[in-house]
C-alpha positions, 0 to 999 in steps of 0.5 A: 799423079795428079787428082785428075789422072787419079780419077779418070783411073779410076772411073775406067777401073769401075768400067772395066769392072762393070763390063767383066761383071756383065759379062758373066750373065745375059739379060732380056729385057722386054718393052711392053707387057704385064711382066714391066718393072719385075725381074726373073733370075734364071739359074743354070748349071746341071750336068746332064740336062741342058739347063743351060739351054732352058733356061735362057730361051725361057727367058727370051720368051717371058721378057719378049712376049711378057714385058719382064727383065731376065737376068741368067746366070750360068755355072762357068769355068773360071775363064767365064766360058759356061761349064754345065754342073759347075759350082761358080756361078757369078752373079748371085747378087741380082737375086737382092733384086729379083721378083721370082727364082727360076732354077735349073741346077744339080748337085752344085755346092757354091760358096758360103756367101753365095748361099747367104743370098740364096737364103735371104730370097728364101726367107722373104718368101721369093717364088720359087720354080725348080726343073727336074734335077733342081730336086737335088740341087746341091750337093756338097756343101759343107759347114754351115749351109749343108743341110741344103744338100740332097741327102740333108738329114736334119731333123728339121730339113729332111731332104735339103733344099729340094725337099723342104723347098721344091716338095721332093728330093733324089732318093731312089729308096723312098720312091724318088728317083729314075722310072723307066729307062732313060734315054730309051723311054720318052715321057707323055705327061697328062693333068689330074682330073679336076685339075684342068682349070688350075691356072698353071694348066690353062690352055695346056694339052698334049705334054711329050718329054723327051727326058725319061720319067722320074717317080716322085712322092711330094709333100704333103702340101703338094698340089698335083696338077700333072703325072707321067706315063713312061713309053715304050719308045722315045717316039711321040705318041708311043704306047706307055708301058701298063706295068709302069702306073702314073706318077706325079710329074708337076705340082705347086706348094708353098713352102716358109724357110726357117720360119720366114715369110710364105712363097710359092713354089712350082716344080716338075720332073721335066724340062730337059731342054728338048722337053720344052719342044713340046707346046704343052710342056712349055706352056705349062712351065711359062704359066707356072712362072706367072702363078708363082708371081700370083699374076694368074690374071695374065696366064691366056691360054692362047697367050703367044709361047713361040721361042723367040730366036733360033732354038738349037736343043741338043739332047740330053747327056752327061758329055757337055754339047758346048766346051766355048761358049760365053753367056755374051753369046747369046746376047739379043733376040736373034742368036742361036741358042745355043751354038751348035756343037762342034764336029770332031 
Protein backbone atom coordinates (compact mmCIF):
# COMPACT_ATOMS: atom_id res chain seq x y z
CA UNK A 1 0.00 0.00 0.00
CA UNK A 2 1.23 3.20 -0.96
CA UNK A 3 1.79 6.32 1.42
CA UNK A 4 -1.11 7.99 -0.43
CA UNK A 5 -3.55 4.87 -0.05
CA UNK A 6 -2.42 4.82 3.75
CA UNK A 7 -3.77 8.12 4.14
CA UNK A 8 -6.50 8.46 2.54
CA UNK A 9 -7.43 5.11 4.71
CA UNK A 10 -6.98 6.57 7.34
CA UNK A 11 -8.32 10.29 7.01
CA UNK A 12 -11.71 8.20 6.27
CA UNK A 13 -11.21 6.03 9.31
CA UNK A 14 -11.19 9.33 11.53
CA UNK A 15 -14.34 10.20 9.59
CA UNK A 16 -16.25 7.36 9.97
CA UNK A 17 -15.05 7.49 13.71
CA UNK A 18 -16.29 11.20 13.99
CA UNK A 19 -19.43 10.61 12.53
CA UNK A 20 -20.30 7.44 14.98
CA UNK A 21 -19.16 9.75 17.79
CA UNK A 22 -21.84 12.27 16.68
CA UNK A 23 -23.99 10.01 16.47
CA UNK A 24 -24.64 9.02 19.87
CA UNK A 25 -25.29 12.81 21.16
CA UNK A 26 -27.42 15.83 19.81
CA UNK A 27 -26.66 19.09 19.87
CA UNK A 28 -28.32 22.76 19.71
CA UNK A 29 -26.74 25.37 19.01
CA UNK A 30 -28.01 29.01 19.01
CA UNK A 31 -27.12 32.02 16.69
CA UNK A 32 -27.47 34.98 19.11
CA UNK A 33 -28.02 35.53 22.54
CA UNK A 34 -26.19 35.99 26.19
CA UNK A 35 -25.60 32.13 26.18
CA UNK A 36 -22.59 32.74 22.82
CA UNK A 37 -19.66 30.89 23.49
CA UNK A 38 -20.87 28.93 26.51
CA UNK A 39 -22.05 25.15 26.52
CA UNK A 40 -24.80 23.27 28.73
CA UNK A 41 -24.14 19.34 29.02
CA UNK A 42 -27.49 17.58 29.39
CA UNK A 43 -27.82 14.15 30.89
CA UNK A 44 -30.38 11.94 30.32
CA UNK A 45 -31.07 8.35 31.60
CA UNK A 46 -34.05 7.56 34.30
CA UNK A 47 -36.30 5.15 34.34
CA UNK A 48 -39.41 6.20 34.96
CA UNK A 49 -39.64 10.01 34.30
CA UNK A 50 -39.02 10.90 30.70
CA UNK A 51 -35.60 12.61 31.27
CA UNK A 52 -35.07 11.76 27.90
CA UNK A 53 -37.87 14.11 26.91
CA UNK A 54 -36.80 16.92 29.34
CA UNK A 55 -34.02 17.25 28.88
CA UNK A 56 -33.47 17.98 25.11
CA UNK A 57 -36.52 20.19 24.61
CA UNK A 58 -34.75 22.36 27.47
CA UNK A 59 -32.04 22.19 25.51
CA UNK A 60 -33.93 23.53 22.52
CA UNK A 61 -35.11 26.31 24.23
CA UNK A 62 -31.79 27.49 26.07
CA UNK A 63 -29.77 27.21 22.63
CA UNK A 64 -32.58 28.90 20.50
CA UNK A 65 -33.92 31.45 22.57
CA UNK A 66 -30.61 32.10 24.60
CA UNK A 67 -27.69 31.82 22.14
CA UNK A 68 -25.91 28.58 24.14
CA UNK A 69 -24.64 25.33 22.67
CA UNK A 70 -26.39 22.18 24.07
CA UNK A 71 -24.92 18.97 23.81
CA UNK A 72 -27.10 15.91 25.37
CA UNK A 73 -26.31 12.62 25.97
CA UNK A 74 -28.51 10.04 26.65
CA UNK A 75 -28.30 6.33 28.23
CA UNK A 76 -28.30 4.06 25.29
CA UNK A 77 -28.40 0.42 24.18
CA UNK A 78 -25.23 -0.93 23.06
CA UNK A 79 -26.79 -0.34 19.21
CA UNK A 80 -26.91 3.40 20.04
CA UNK A 81 -30.98 3.45 20.34
CA UNK A 82 -31.86 5.60 23.69
CA UNK A 83 -32.57 3.03 26.62
CA UNK A 84 -34.01 5.32 29.49
CA UNK A 85 -32.06 4.30 33.31
CA UNK A 86 -29.35 2.71 30.94
CA UNK A 87 -25.78 2.75 32.73
CA UNK A 88 -23.91 3.56 28.78
CA UNK A 89 -24.16 6.82 28.44
CA UNK A 90 -21.52 7.93 25.44
CA UNK A 91 -20.12 11.02 25.35
CA UNK A 92 -19.01 12.15 28.63
CA UNK A 93 -15.87 13.71 27.38
CA UNK A 94 -17.81 17.07 26.47
CA UNK A 95 -18.29 17.51 30.19
CA UNK A 96 -14.01 18.75 29.79
CA UNK A 97 -15.69 21.39 27.84
CA UNK A 98 -18.95 22.42 29.40
CA UNK A 99 -19.85 25.42 31.33
CA UNK A 100 -22.94 23.94 33.45
CA UNK A 101 -24.20 20.17 34.08
CA UNK A 102 -27.84 19.63 33.56
CA UNK A 103 -28.82 16.00 35.07
CA UNK A 104 -31.77 14.21 34.88
CA UNK A 105 -30.53 10.61 36.09
CA UNK A 106 -31.45 7.81 38.23
CA UNK A 107 -29.62 5.04 39.70
CA UNK A 108 -27.11 4.66 36.89
CA UNK A 109 -23.52 3.11 37.53
CA UNK A 110 -21.47 4.09 34.54
CA UNK A 111 -17.70 3.07 34.33
CA UNK A 112 -14.50 4.14 36.28
CA UNK A 113 -13.60 6.29 33.60
CA UNK A 114 -16.69 7.92 33.10
CA UNK A 115 -16.97 8.98 36.67
CA UNK A 116 -13.08 10.26 36.38
CA UNK A 117 -14.70 13.23 34.52
CA UNK A 118 -17.88 13.60 36.22
CA UNK A 119 -15.36 14.14 39.21
CA UNK A 120 -13.19 16.42 37.62
CA UNK A 121 -16.26 18.88 36.77
CA UNK A 122 -17.07 18.57 40.06
CA UNK A 123 -14.01 19.67 41.69
CA UNK A 124 -13.52 22.65 39.49
CA UNK A 125 -16.56 23.56 41.02
CA UNK A 126 -18.94 23.38 37.50
CA UNK A 127 -22.62 24.33 38.22
CA UNK A 128 -24.45 22.00 38.64
CA UNK A 129 -28.73 21.30 38.46
CA UNK A 130 -30.52 17.88 39.20
CA UNK A 131 -34.40 17.23 38.19
CA UNK A 132 -36.10 14.86 40.39
CA UNK A 133 -34.67 11.49 40.57
CA UNK A 134 -31.13 12.93 40.08
CA UNK A 135 -31.23 13.03 43.92
CA UNK A 136 -30.17 9.23 43.75
CA UNK A 137 -28.53 9.56 40.73
CA UNK A 138 -26.17 6.35 41.00
CA UNK A 139 -26.69 3.59 42.39
CA UNK A 140 -24.17 0.54 41.99
CA UNK A 141 -21.28 1.46 41.51
CA UNK A 142 -18.63 -0.06 42.94
CA UNK A 143 -14.44 0.14 43.78
CA UNK A 144 -13.48 3.37 43.86
CA UNK A 145 -16.20 5.53 43.12
CA UNK A 146 -18.86 4.01 45.23
CA UNK A 147 -19.59 6.60 47.75
CA UNK A 148 -21.52 8.54 44.78
CA UNK A 149 -24.15 5.96 45.49
CA UNK A 150 -27.67 7.03 46.85
CA UNK A 151 -27.23 5.21 49.98
CA UNK A 152 -23.24 6.40 50.34
CA UNK A 153 -22.24 5.67 54.02
CA UNK A 154 -18.81 7.40 54.11
CA UNK A 155 -18.44 9.50 56.99
CA UNK A 156 -17.44 12.19 54.82
CA UNK A 157 -20.29 11.79 51.96
CA UNK A 158 -23.34 10.62 53.66
CA UNK A 159 -25.73 10.37 51.06
CA UNK A 160 -23.51 9.84 47.82
CA UNK A 161 -23.59 12.47 45.03
CA UNK A 162 -27.13 13.85 45.42
CA UNK A 163 -26.86 14.38 48.95
CA UNK A 164 -23.36 16.00 49.25
CA UNK A 165 -24.15 17.52 45.95
CA UNK A 166 -27.49 18.46 44.93
CA UNK A 167 -28.51 18.95 48.88
CA UNK A 168 -30.69 15.65 49.58
CA UNK A 169 -30.92 12.16 48.70
CA UNK A 170 -33.48 8.96 48.42
CA UNK A 171 -34.10 7.74 51.93
CA UNK A 172 -37.73 7.25 52.89
CA UNK A 173 -36.79 6.74 56.73
CA UNK A 174 -34.81 10.29 57.12
CA UNK A 175 -37.80 11.95 55.38
CA UNK A 176 -36.83 11.85 51.52
CA UNK A 177 -38.98 10.02 49.70
CA UNK A 178 -42.73 9.61 47.83
CA UNK A 179 -45.66 11.88 49.68
CA UNK A 180 -48.67 11.48 48.43
CA UNK A 181 -49.81 8.78 45.79
CA UNK A 182 -48.09 8.83 42.86
CA UNK A 183 -49.67 8.88 39.91
CA UNK A 184 -52.97 9.58 41.69
CA UNK A 185 -52.20 13.02 43.24
CA UNK A 186 -50.59 15.92 40.89
CA UNK A 187 -48.44 18.50 42.66
CA UNK A 188 -49.00 22.47 42.93
CA UNK A 189 -45.94 23.94 43.93
CA UNK A 190 -45.67 27.62 45.40
CA UNK A 191 -42.43 30.30 46.34
CA UNK A 192 -41.45 30.85 49.88
CA UNK A 193 -42.47 34.15 51.14
CA UNK A 194 -39.61 36.16 50.96
CA UNK A 195 -38.52 34.63 48.38
CA UNK A 196 -40.25 36.04 45.23
CA UNK A 197 -37.23 38.25 44.04
CA UNK A 198 -34.59 35.52 44.32
CA UNK A 199 -33.91 35.61 40.66
CA UNK A 200 -34.54 31.86 39.97
CA UNK A 201 -38.32 32.72 40.92
CA UNK A 202 -38.36 36.15 38.61
CA UNK A 203 -41.27 36.25 36.61
CA UNK A 204 -42.35 32.43 38.00
CA UNK A 205 -46.14 32.20 39.13
CA UNK A 206 -48.48 29.35 39.07
CA UNK A 207 -46.45 25.91 39.22
CA UNK A 208 -48.69 22.53 38.22
CA UNK A 209 -46.93 19.06 38.38
CA UNK A 210 -47.99 16.41 37.20
CA UNK A 211 -45.48 13.95 38.69
CA UNK A 212 -46.45 13.21 42.31
CA UNK A 213 -44.61 15.01 45.18
CA UNK A 214 -41.78 14.06 46.91
CA UNK A 215 -40.65 15.10 50.92
CA UNK A 216 -37.44 16.21 51.18
CA UNK A 217 -34.84 17.61 54.07
CA UNK A 218 -32.04 19.63 52.11
CA UNK A 219 -28.95 20.61 53.53
CA UNK A 220 -28.50 22.94 55.84
CA UNK A 221 -26.72 25.38 53.27
CA UNK A 222 -29.85 24.97 51.33
CA UNK A 223 -31.85 27.97 50.36
CA UNK A 224 -35.67 27.01 49.84
CA UNK A 225 -37.09 28.98 46.97
CA UNK A 226 -40.43 26.69 46.36
CA UNK A 227 -42.55 23.91 48.35
CA UNK A 228 -45.25 21.45 47.23
CA UNK A 229 -48.75 21.13 48.06
CA UNK A 230 -50.14 17.23 47.12
CA UNK A 231 -53.61 17.18 45.45
CA UNK A 232 -56.28 15.50 45.52
CA UNK A 233 -56.67 14.79 41.91
CA UNK A 234 -53.98 15.06 39.15
CA UNK A 235 -56.64 17.78 37.82
CA UNK A 236 -55.06 21.49 37.42
CA UNK A 237 -56.32 23.33 40.39
CA UNK A 238 -57.33 20.38 42.26
CA UNK A 239 -57.66 21.19 46.25
CA UNK A 240 -54.51 19.93 48.16
CA UNK A 241 -54.84 17.30 50.73
CA UNK A 242 -54.57 19.46 54.49
CA UNK A 243 -53.20 16.19 56.28
CA UNK A 244 -50.35 16.45 53.76
CA UNK A 245 -48.09 20.00 55.02
CA UNK A 246 -46.02 21.64 52.42
CA UNK A 247 -42.60 20.25 51.74
CA UNK A 248 -39.45 21.77 49.94
CA UNK A 249 -39.64 21.18 46.19
CA UNK A 250 -36.82 23.66 44.90
CA UNK A 251 -33.70 25.11 46.41
CA UNK A 252 -30.09 26.31 45.65
CA UNK A 253 -26.70 25.89 47.27
CA UNK A 254 -23.20 25.65 46.81
CA UNK A 255 -21.61 22.62 47.36
CA UNK A 256 -17.16 22.26 47.19
CA UNK A 257 -16.09 18.42 46.17
CA UNK A 258 -13.56 16.86 48.16
CA UNK A 259 -12.08 20.25 48.87
CA UNK A 260 -12.18 21.65 45.04
CA UNK A 261 -13.34 24.74 43.92
CA UNK A 262 -17.15 26.12 45.24
CA UNK A 263 -20.04 25.81 42.53
CA UNK A 264 -23.45 26.42 42.38
CA UNK A 265 -26.14 24.15 42.41
CA UNK A 266 -30.12 24.13 41.94
CA UNK A 267 -32.21 20.96 42.52
CA UNK A 268 -36.03 20.32 42.53
CA UNK A 269 -38.14 17.26 42.97
CA UNK A 270 -40.14 17.95 39.70
CA UNK A 271 -39.42 18.10 36.36
CA UNK A 272 -41.17 14.88 34.75
CA UNK A 273 -41.27 15.67 31.29
CA UNK A 274 -45.16 16.37 31.46
CA UNK A 275 -44.11 18.77 34.54
CA UNK A 276 -42.46 21.20 32.43
CA UNK A 277 -46.24 21.92 30.59
CA UNK A 278 -46.64 23.82 33.14
CA UNK A 279 -44.96 27.89 32.42
CA UNK A 280 -44.05 28.42 35.73
CA UNK A 281 -42.20 25.15 36.33
CA UNK A 282 -40.33 25.46 33.26
CA UNK A 283 -39.51 29.12 33.73
CA UNK A 284 -38.16 28.50 37.09
CA UNK A 285 -35.91 25.34 35.63
CA UNK A 286 -34.67 27.83 32.58
CA UNK A 287 -34.08 30.72 35.26
CA UNK A 288 -32.13 28.49 37.60
CA UNK A 289 -29.79 27.39 34.67
CA UNK A 290 -28.72 30.92 34.15
CA UNK A 291 -28.16 31.69 38.14
CA UNK A 292 -26.11 28.53 38.26
CA UNK A 293 -23.83 30.14 35.50
CA UNK A 294 -24.20 33.57 37.71
CA UNK A 295 -25.77 35.13 34.79
CA UNK A 296 -28.82 36.43 36.75
CA UNK A 297 -28.68 39.43 34.65
CA UNK A 298 -30.13 37.78 31.74
CA UNK A 299 -33.15 36.08 33.69
CA UNK A 300 -36.32 38.48 32.32
CA UNK A 301 -39.21 37.43 33.82
CA UNK A 302 -40.99 37.94 30.50
CA UNK A 303 -38.11 36.20 28.64
CA UNK A 304 -39.56 33.94 25.78
CA UNK A 305 -39.76 30.13 27.39
CA UNK A 306 -42.03 28.81 24.57
CA UNK A 307 -40.92 25.00 23.41
CA UNK A 308 -39.23 25.21 20.25
CA UNK A 309 -40.40 22.42 17.82
CA UNK A 310 -43.12 20.04 18.62
CA UNK A 311 -43.28 19.01 22.07
CA UNK A 312 -44.76 15.23 22.69
CA UNK A 313 -44.54 14.33 26.44
CA UNK A 314 -45.49 11.20 27.30
CA UNK A 315 -46.51 10.60 31.04
CA UNK A 316 -44.59 9.03 33.32
CA UNK A 317 -43.88 5.19 33.75
CA UNK A 318 -41.36 2.59 34.36
CA UNK A 319 -42.63 0.93 31.05
CA UNK A 320 -40.06 3.07 28.33
CA UNK A 321 -42.78 5.15 25.50
CA UNK A 322 -39.76 4.87 22.96
CA UNK A 323 -38.01 1.26 22.25
CA UNK A 324 -36.37 2.94 18.45
CA UNK A 325 -35.51 5.82 18.73
CA UNK A 326 -31.80 7.49 18.14
CA UNK A 327 -30.50 10.78 19.41
CA UNK A 328 -29.97 11.71 15.70
CA UNK A 329 -33.78 11.77 15.59
CA UNK A 330 -34.35 14.56 17.05
CA UNK A 331 -31.84 16.63 15.26
CA UNK A 332 -32.71 20.29 14.50
CA UNK A 333 -35.41 22.41 15.74
CA UNK A 334 -38.44 21.29 13.93
CA UNK A 335 -38.73 17.18 14.91
CA UNK A 336 -41.07 15.92 17.61
CA UNK A 337 -39.69 15.26 20.75
CA UNK A 338 -40.00 12.67 21.21
CA UNK A 339 -41.80 10.34 18.39
CA UNK A 340 -44.61 9.04 19.66
CA UNK A 341 -45.12 5.63 20.69
CA UNK A 342 -45.95 3.11 18.67
CA UNK A 343 -49.56 1.11 18.77
CA UNK A 344 -49.52 -2.40 19.44
Amino acid sequence: MTARHIFTATASFFILCAQATAADRVVYKGDAGPGQGKHILFIASDHEYRGEETCPSIARIMAKRYGFKCTVLFGQTEAGLIKPGSSLIPGIEEIEKADMLFLFLRFVHPEDAWMEKFEGYLKRGGPVIGLRTTTHAFNGLKGKYAYHNYNGGDDDFVGGFGRQVLGETWNPGLGAGHYGRNHKFATAMHTVPGQNEHPVMRGVKEMHAMAGAYSARPMPNSTILATNRVLQSMEVGAKPLEDKAPQPAAWVRTYRFKGGEEGRAFCSTQGASEDILSEGVRRMIINATLWCMKMEDSIKADADISFVGPYNPTTFSFKPSITDAKPGDIEGWDTPILKPAKEE
